[in-house]
C-alpha positions in Angstrom: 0.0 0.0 0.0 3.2 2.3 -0.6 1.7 3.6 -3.6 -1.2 4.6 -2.1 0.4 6.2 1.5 -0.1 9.7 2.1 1.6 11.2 5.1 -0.5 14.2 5.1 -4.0 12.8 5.0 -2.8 11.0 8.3 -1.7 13.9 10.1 -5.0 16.0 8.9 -7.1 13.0 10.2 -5.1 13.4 13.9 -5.3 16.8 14.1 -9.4 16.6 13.3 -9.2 13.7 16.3 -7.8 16.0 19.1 -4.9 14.1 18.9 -1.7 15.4 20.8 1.3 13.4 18.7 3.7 14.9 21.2 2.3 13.4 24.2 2.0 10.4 22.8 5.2 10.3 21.1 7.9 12.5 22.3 7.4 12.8 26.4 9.6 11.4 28.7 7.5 8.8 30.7 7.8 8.1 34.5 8.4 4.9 36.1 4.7 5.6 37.6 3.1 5.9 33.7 0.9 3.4 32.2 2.2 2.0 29.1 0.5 0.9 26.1 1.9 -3.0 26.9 1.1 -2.8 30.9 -1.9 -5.2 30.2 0.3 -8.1 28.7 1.6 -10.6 31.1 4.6 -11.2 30.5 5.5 -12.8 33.6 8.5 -10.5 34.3 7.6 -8.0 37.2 7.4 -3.8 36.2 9.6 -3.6 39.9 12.2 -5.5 38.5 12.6 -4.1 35.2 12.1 -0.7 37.0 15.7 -1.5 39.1 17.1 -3.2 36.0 16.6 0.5 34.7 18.1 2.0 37.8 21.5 0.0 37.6 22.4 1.6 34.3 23.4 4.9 36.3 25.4 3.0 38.6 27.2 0.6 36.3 26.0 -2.9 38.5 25.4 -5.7 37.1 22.7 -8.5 38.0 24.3 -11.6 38.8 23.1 -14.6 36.8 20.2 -16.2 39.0 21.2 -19.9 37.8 24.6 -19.9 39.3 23.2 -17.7 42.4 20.4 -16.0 44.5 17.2 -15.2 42.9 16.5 -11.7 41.3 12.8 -11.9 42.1 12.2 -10.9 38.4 8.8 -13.0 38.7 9.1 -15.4 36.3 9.7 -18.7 37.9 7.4 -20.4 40.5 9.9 -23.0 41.5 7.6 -26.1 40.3 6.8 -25.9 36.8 9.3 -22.7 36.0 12.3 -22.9 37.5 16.5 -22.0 36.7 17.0 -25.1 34.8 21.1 -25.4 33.9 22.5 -28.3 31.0 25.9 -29.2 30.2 25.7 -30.5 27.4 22.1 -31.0 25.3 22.0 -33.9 23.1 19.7 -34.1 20.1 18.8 -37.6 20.9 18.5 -40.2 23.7 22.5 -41.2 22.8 24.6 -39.3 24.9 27.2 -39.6 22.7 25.6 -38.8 19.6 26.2 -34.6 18.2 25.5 -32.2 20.8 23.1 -29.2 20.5 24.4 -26.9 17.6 25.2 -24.0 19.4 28.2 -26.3 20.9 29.1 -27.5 17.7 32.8 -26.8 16.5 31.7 -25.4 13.1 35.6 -25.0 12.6 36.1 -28.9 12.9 32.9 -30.2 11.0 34.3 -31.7 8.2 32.3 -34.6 7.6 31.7 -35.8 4.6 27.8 -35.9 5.3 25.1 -37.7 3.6 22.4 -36.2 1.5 18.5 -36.6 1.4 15.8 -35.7 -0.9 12.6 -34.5 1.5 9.2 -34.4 -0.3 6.7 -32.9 1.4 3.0 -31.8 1.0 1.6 -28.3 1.5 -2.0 -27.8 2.2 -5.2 -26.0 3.8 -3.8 -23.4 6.1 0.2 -24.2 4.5 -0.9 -22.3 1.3 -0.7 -19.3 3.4 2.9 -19.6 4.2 4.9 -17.5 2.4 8.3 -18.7 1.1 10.3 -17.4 3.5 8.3 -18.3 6.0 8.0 -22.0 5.3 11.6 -22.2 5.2 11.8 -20.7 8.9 9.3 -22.9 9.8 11.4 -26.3 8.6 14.3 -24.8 9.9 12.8 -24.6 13.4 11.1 -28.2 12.8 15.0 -29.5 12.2 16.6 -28.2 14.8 13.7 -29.7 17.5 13.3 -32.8 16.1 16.8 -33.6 16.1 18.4 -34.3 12.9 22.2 -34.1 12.9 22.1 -31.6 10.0 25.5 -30.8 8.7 26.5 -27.0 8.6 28.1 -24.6 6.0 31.1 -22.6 7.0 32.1 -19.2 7.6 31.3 -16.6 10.1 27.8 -17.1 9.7 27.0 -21.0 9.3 23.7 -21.9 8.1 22.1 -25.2 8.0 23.0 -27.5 5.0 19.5 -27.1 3.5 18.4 -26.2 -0.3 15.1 -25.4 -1.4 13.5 -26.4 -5.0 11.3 -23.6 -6.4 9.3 -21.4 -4.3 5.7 -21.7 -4.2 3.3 -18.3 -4.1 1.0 -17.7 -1.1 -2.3 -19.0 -1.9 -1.2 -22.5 -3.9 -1.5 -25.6 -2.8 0.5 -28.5 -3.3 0.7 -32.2 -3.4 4.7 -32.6 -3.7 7.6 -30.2 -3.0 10.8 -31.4 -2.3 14.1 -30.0 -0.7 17.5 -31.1 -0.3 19.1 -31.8 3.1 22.7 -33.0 4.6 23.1 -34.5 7.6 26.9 -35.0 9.3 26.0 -38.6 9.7 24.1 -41.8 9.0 20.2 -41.7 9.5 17.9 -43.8 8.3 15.0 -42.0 5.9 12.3 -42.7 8.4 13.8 -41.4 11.3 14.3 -37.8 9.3 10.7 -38.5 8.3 9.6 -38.8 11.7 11.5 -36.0 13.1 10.1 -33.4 10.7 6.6 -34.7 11.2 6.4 -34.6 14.9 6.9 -30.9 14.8 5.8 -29.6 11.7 2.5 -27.2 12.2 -1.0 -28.0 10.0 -0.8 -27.7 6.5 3.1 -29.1 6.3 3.7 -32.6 6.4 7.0 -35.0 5.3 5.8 -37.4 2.9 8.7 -39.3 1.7 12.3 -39.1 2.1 15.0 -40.7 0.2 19.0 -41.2 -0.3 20.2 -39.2 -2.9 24.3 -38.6 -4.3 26.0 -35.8 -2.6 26.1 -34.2 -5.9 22.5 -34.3 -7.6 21.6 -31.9 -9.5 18.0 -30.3 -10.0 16.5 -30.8 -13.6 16.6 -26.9 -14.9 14.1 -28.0 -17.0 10.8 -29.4 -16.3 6.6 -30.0 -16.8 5.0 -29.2 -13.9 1.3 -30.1 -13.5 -1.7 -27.7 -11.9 -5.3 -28.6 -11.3 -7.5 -25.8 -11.1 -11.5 -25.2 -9.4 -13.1 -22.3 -9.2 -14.8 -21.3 -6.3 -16.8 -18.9 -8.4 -18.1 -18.9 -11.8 -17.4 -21.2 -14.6 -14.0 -21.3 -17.2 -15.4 -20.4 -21.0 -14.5 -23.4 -22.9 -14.1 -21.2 -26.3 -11.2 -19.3 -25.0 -9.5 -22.7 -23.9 -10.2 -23.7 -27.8 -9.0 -20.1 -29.3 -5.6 -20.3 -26.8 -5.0 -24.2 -27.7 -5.7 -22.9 -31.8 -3.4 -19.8 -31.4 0.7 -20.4 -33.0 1.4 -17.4 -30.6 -0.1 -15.7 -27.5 1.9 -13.0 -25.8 1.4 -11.2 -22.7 3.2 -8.3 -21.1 4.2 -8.3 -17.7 5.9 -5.6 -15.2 8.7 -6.7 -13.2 9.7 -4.8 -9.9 12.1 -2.3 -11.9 8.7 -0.8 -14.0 10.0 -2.4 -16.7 7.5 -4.3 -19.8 8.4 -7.8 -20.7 6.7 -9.8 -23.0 5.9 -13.1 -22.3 5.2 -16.1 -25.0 2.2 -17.8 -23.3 2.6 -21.0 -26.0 6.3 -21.5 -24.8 5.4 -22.0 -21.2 2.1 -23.3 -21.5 2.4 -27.5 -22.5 -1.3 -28.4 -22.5 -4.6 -27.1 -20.7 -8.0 -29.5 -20.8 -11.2 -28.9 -18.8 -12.5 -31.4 -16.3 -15.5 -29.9 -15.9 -17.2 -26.7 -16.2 -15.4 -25.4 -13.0 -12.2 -27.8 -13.1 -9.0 -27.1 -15.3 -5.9 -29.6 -15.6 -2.4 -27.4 -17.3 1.1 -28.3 -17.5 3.6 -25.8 -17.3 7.2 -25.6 -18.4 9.4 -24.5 -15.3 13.0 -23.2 -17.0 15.5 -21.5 -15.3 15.1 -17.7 -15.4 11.7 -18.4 -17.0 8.5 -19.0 -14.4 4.8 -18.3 -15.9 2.1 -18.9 -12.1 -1.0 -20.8 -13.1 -3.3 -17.1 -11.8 -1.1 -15.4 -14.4 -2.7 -18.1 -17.1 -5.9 -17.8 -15.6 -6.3 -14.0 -16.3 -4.3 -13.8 -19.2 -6.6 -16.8 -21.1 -9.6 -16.8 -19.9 -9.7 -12.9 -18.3 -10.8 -13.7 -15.0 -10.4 -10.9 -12.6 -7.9 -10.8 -9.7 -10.4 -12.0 -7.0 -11.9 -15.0 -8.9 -8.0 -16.3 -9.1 -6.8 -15.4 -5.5 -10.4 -17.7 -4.5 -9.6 -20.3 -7.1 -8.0 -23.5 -5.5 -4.9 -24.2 -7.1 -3.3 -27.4 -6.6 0.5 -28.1 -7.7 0.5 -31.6 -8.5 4.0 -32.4 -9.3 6.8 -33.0 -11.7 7.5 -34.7 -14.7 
């Protein structure tokens, strides 16, 4: 909504509201104020952040409760919450086996490793994930369900993990896949397992399998689509006038303003009807070159933006 943001419209709508920014924004508050976040619990006590505040003038600092006497900061009850101190966390029931990664020697982790291919499924409430945020989420399911995963080097080592092509908010699909090496043996079901137990509704490992440490991902391939609308019905003469067409071009903007023209006939393999409200497509997905199935559905049969974002598309694999 960038485009549309208009600083002054805001500050004309406060100033109609009585609004004093300053006093909101700029005062210096008391340790007696009430602030905006006073009603969330927290569990930590305002007194003992209010000292915590206090010891920056002199310099002290507050000893670590879980090698000493308690601060009284509120948070534990000494049953359920309590100072809780590990030497050394283990990802599994072997106490031998690789401890947690923060006490890995990144330096030292040399190991050859072996790699797996993880398919998984994402559906229902995973279609609203994001990229990004589906990665965070398998990251955090890795590191609590225990996989040894190997790491990469550097100052800033990052889990030995590599994604196949991202999926937009809003698509569904049956069978995504990424690649992931471990720093040593586990069986396929175990990783499948892991993942599982702590992946959130809408994710779920499906398969897992044993792959060369140096596999490469096709740069070429079909990938297959089905289509429903959850509103209206696809015109069947369009489908024939598009499957007729030698050429069908459409222009797109990229994020630099710029006009590119796309050849809908070189990315599009073959689209069929099911049914009146049902539509099968392959797509070619080629490196540098990605047409979404919402971009065919306006484009072909000029549906408008909110028919698409309500249609259920389904990714239904590779070939």
């Amino acid at each position: 909504w960038s485009d549309s943001f208009d600083f002054g419209l805001w500050m004309e709508a406060i100033s109609d509201s009585g609004i004093d920014t300053d006093l909101i924004m700029s005062r210096r508050r008391s340790f007696n104020d009430v602030l905006p976040w006073d009603h969330i619990d927290t569990k930590v006590e305002k007194e003992f952040l209010i000292r915590e505040a206090l010891l920056k003038d002199t310099g002290e600092k507050t000893p670590d409760c879980r090698l000493g006497d308690c601060n009284h900061c509120g948070v534990c009850d000494f049953e359920e919450i309590k100072p809780r101190v590990y030497d050394n966390y283990h990802f599994d029931e072997d106490p031998d086996e690789i401890k947690d990664q923060e006490n890995v020697d990144y330096s030292t982790n040399t190991t050859a490793g072996k790699r797996f291919k993880v398919f998984y499924s994402k559906k229902g409430e995973g279609k609203y994930l994001g990229h990004l945020e589906m990665v965070k989420t398998m990251f955090r399911a890795l590191r609590r369900s225990g996989i040894p995963v190997m790491f990469s080097k550097g100052f800033h080592p990052m889990p030995r993990v590599s994604f196949d092509d991202s999926l937009p908010i809003g698509i569904e699909s049956e069978k995504e896949f990424f690649y992931l090496t471990t720093n040593r043996d586990i069986s396929t079901e175990k990783i499948k397992e892991g993942f599982n137990s702590q992946l959130p509704k809408g994710l779920q490992v499906i398969d897992c399998i044993s792959v060369p440490l140096k596999e490469k991902t096709p740069k070429n391939t079909e990938v297959e689509y089905s289509v429903h609308l959850d509103r209206g019905e696809f015109d069947e003469k369009k489908l024939i006038a598009f499957n007729q067409t030698s050429s069908f071009i459409v222009e797109r903007v990229n994020k630099k303003g710029e006009i590119k023209k796309v050849e809908l006939k070189e990315m599009v393999c073959s689209m069929k009807l099911t049914g009146k409200d049902t539509l099968r497509m392959k797509m070619l997905n080629t490196s540098g070159r990605t047409v979404r199935p919402n971009q065919v559905l306006k484009s072909v049969f000029g549906l408008s933006e909110e028919t698409t974002k309500l249609a259920r598309i389904v990714k239904k694999g590779k070939s």
